[in-house]
FIKOLZA-1660 file (N, C-alpha, C; in steps of 0.1 Angstrom, whole numbers, plus 5000, padded with zeros to 4 digits):
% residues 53
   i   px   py   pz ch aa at
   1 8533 5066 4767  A  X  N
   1 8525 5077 4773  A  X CA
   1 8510 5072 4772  A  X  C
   2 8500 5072 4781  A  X  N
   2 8492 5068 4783  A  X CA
   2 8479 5075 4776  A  X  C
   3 8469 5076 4774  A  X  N
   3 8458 5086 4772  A  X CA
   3 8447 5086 4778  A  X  C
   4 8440 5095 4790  A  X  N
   4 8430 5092 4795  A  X CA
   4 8415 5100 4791  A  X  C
   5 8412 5089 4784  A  X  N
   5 8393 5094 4775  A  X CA
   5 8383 5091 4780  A  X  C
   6 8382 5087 4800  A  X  N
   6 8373 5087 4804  A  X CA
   6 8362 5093 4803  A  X  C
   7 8367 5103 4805  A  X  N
   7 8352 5116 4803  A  X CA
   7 8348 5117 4793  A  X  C
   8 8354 5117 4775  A  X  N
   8 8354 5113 4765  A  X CA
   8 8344 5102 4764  A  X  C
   9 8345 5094 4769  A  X  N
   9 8341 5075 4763  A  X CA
   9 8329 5078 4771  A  X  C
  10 8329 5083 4783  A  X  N
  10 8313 5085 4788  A  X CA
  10 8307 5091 4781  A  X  C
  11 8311 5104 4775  A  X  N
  11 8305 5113 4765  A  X CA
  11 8298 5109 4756  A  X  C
  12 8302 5097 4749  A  X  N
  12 8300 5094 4738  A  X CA
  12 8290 5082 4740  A  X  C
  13 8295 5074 4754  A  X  N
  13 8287 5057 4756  A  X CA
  13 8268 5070 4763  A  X  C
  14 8270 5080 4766  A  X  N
  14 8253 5087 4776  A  X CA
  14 8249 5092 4757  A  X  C
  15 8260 5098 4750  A  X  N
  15 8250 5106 4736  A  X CA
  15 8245 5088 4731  A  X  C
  16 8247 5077 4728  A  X  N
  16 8246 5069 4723  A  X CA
  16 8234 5057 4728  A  X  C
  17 8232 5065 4742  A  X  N
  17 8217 5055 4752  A  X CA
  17 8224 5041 4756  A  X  C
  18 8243 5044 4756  A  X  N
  18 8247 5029 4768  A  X CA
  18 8253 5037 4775  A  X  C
  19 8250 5022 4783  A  X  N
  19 8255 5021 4799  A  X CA
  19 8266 5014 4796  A  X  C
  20 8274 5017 4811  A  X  N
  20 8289 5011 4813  A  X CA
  20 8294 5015 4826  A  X  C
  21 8298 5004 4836  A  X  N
  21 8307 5007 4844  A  X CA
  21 8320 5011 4846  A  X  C
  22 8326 5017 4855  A  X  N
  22 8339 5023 4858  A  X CA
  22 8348 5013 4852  A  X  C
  23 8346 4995 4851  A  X  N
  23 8356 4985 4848  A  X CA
  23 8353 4988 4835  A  X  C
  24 8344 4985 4826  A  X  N
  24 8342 4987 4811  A  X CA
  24 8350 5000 4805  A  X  C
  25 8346 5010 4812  A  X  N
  25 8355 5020 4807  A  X CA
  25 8363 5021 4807  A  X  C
  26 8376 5019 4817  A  X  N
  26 8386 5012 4820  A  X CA
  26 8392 5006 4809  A  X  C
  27 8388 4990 4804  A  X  N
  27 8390 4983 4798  A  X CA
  27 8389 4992 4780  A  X  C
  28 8378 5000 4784  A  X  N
  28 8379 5007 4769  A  X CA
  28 8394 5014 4767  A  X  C
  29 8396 5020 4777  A  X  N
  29 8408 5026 4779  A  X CA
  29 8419 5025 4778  A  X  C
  30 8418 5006 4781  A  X  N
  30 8433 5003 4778  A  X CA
  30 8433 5004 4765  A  X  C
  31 8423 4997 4756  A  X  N
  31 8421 4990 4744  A  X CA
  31 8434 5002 4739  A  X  C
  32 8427 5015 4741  A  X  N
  32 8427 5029 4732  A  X CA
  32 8445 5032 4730  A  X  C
  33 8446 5031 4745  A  X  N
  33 8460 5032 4747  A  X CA
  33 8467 5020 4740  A  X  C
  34 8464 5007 4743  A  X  N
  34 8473 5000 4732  A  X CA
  34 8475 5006 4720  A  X  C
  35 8464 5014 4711  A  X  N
  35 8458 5020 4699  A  X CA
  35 8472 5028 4699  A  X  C
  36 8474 5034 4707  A  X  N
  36 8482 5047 4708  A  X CA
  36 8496 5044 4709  A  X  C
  37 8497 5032 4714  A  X  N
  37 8510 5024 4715  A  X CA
  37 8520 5019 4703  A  X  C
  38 8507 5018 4698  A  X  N
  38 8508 5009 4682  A  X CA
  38 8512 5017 4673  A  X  C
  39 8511 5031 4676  A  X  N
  39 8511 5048 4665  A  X CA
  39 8501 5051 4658  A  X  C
  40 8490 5047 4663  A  X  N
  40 8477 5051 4660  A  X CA
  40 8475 5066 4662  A  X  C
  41 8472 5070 4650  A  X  N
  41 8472 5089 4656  A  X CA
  41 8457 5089 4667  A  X  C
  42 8465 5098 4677  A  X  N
  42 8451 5102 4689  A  X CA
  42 8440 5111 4676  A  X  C
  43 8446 5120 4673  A  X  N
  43 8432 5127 4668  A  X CA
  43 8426 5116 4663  A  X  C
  44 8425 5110 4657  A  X  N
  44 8416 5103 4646  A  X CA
  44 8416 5092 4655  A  X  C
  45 8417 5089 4668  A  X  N
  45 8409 5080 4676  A  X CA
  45 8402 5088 4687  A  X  C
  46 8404 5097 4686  A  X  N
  46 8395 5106 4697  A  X CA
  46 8383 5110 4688  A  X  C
  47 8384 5115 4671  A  X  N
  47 8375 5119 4664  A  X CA
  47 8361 5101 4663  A  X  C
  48 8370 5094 4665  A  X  N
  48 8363 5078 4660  A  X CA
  48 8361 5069 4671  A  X  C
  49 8360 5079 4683  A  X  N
  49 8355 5071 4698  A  X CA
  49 8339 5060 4695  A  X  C
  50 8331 5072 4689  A  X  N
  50 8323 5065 4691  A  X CA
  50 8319 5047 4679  A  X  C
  51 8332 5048 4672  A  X  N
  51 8331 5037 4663  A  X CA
  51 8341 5029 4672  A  X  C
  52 8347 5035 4681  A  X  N
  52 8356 5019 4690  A  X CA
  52 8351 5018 4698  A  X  C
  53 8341 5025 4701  A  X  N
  53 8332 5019 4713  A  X CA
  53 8325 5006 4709  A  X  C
% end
């Protein structure tokens, strides 16, 4: 099952003063989901977005 934290990852890349394109985000996105693949608990990668950014 997939997880989509676009709006998330933006949230965090505009509080933080970066930029990123639609592909960068993307690519964050997969990272996340592999993360999630792996049994990475979502809360504590949704709480720690802005340290896998």
């Amino acid at each position: 099952m997939s997880f989509n934290l676009y709006s998330q990852i933006i949230k965090v890349l505009n509080e933080n003063g970066q930029d990123a394109n639609l592909e960068e985000i993307g690519k964050i996105n997969n990272i996340i989901n592999n993360l999630i693949s792996r049994n990475i608990n979502r809360e504590w990668i949704k709480n720690n977005l802005e340290v896998l950014i």
